[in-house]
DRENDO-1510 file (C-alpha; in Angstrom, 1 decimal, always signed):
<recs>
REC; n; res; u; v; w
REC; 1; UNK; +154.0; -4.9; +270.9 .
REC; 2; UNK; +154.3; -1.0; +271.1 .
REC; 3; UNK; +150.8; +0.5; +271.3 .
REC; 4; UNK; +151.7; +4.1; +272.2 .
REC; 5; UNK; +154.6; +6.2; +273.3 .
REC; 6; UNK; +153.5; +9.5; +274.4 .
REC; 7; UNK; +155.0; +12.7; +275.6 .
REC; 8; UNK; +154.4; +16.1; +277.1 .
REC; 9; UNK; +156.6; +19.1; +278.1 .
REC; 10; UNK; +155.7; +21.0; +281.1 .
REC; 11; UNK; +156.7; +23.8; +283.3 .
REC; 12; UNK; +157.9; +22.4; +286.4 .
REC; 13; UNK; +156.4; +24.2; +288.8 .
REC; 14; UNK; +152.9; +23.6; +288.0 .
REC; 15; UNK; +153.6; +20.0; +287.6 .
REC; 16; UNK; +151.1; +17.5; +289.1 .
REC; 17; UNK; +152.0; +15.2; +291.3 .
REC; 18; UNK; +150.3; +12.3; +289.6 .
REC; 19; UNK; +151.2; +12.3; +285.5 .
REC; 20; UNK; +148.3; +13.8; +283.4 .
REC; 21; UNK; +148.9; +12.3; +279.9 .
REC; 22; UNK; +145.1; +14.5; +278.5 .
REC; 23; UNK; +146.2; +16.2; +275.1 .
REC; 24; UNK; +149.6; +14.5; +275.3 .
REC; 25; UNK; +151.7; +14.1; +271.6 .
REC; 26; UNK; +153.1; +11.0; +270.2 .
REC; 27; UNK; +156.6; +9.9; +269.3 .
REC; 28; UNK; +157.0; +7.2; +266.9 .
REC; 29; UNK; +158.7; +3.9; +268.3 .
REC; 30; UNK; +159.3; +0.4; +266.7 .
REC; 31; UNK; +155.9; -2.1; +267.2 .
REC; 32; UNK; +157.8; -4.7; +267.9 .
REC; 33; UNK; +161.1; -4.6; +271.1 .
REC; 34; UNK; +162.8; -7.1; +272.8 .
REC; 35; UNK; +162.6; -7.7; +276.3 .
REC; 36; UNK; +165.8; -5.6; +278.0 .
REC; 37; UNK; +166.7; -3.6; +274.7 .
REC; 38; UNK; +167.3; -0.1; +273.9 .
REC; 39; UNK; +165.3; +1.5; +271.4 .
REC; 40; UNK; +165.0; +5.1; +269.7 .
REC; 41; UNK; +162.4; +7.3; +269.2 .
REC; 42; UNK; +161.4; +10.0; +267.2 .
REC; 43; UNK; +163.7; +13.3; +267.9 .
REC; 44; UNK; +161.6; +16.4; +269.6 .
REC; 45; UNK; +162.6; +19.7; +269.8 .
REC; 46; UNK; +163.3; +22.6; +270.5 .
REC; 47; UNK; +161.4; +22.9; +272.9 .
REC; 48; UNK; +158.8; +25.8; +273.6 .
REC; 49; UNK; +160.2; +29.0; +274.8 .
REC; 50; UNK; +158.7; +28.8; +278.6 .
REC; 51; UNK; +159.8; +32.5; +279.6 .
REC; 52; UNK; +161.4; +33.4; +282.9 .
REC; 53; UNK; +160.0; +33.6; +286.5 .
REC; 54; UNK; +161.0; +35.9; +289.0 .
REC; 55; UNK; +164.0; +36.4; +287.0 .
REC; 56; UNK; +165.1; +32.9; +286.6 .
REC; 57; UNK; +164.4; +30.4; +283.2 .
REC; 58; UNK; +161.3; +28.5; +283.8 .
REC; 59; UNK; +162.6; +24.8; +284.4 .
REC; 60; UNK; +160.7; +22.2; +281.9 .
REC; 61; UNK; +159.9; +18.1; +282.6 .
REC; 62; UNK; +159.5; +16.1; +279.8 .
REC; 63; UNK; +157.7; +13.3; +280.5 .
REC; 64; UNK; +155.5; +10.6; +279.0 .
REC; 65; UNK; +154.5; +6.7; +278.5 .
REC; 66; UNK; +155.2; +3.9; +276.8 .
REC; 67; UNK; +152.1; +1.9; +276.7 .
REC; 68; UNK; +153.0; -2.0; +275.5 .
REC; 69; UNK; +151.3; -5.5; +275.0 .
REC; 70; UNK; +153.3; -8.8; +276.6 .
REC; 71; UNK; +153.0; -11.6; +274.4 .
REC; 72; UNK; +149.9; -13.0; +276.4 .
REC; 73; UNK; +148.3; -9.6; +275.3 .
REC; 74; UNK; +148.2; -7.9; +278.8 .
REC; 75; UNK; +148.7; -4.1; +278.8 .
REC; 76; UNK; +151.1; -2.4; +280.6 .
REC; 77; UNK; +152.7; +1.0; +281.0 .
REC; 78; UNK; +156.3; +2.5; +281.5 .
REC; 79; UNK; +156.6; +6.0; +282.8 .
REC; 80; UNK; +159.3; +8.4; +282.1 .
REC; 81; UNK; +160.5; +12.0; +283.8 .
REC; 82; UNK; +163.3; +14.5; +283.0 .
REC; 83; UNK; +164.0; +17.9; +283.7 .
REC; 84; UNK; +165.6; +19.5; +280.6 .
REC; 85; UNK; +167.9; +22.3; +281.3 .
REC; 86; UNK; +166.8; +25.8; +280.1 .
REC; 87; UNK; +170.3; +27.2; +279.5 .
REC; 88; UNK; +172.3; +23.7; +277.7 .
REC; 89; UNK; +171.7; +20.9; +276.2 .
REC; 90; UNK; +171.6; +18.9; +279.3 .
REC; 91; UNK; +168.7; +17.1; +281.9 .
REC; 92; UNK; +168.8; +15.6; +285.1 .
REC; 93; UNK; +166.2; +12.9; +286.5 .
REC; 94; UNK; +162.6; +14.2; +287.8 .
REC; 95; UNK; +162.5; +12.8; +291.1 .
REC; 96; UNK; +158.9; +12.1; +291.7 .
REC; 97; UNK; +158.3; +8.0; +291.9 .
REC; 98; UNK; +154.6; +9.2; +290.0 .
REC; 99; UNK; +156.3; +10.2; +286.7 .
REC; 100; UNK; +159.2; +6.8; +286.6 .
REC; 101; UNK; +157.1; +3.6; +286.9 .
REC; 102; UNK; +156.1; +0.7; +285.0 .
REC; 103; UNK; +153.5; -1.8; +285.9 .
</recs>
C-alpha cells in the first residue's frame, strides 16, 4: 500500500549529502502496486526558474520518496535522484547512494 510519494526540486550545489524531505510536496500515486511494476505519477512542472551562477544555468535534482506498507504492514522507503537539465528536456542520474535507496 502507497502511503506517500514525495518530492522536492533543489539546486544542486547546495544539495545535502543526506536527503532532507522537511517541506517536501506530494505527487499522487495508486494505493495499491504490484511487486516489480511500473507505475505513474502525477506530472510536475515546469520547474522553478533557478537563475544562473557564475554565468552558467543553475543545475536542479529532483528528488523524493516513495514511502510503502508490505502486506505484513512493515514500512519501508524507496529513494529517488535526478538531475534535470536546465537547457532541454532531458536528466541524467544523481550519483549520490543517499538520494537512490530503498530499505
Amino acid at each position: 500500500m502507497v502511503e506517500r510519494c514525495e518530492f522536492k526540486l533543489i539546486d544542486k550545489s547546495i544539495a545535502p549529502s543526506q536527503p532532507d524531505y522537511s517541506n517536501s510536496a506530494d505527487l499522487s500515486a495508486p494505493a495499491m502496486v504490484a511487486q516489480d511494476t511500473k507505475f505513474e505519477t502525477t506530472e510536475v512542472g515546469p520547474g522553478p526558474t533557478a537563475g544562473m551562477r557564475n554565468g552558467q544555468p543553475v543545475q536542479l535534482v529532483f528528488f523524493g520518496r516513495l514511502t510503502y506498507k508490505d502486506l505484513s504492514g512493515n514500512t519501508h522507503h524507496t529513494g529517488f535522484a535526478i538531475e534535470v537539465s536546465p537547457h532541454i528536456a532531458a536528466f541524467i542520474p544523481h550519483h549520490n547512494k543517499a538520494y537512490d535507496y530503498y530499505d
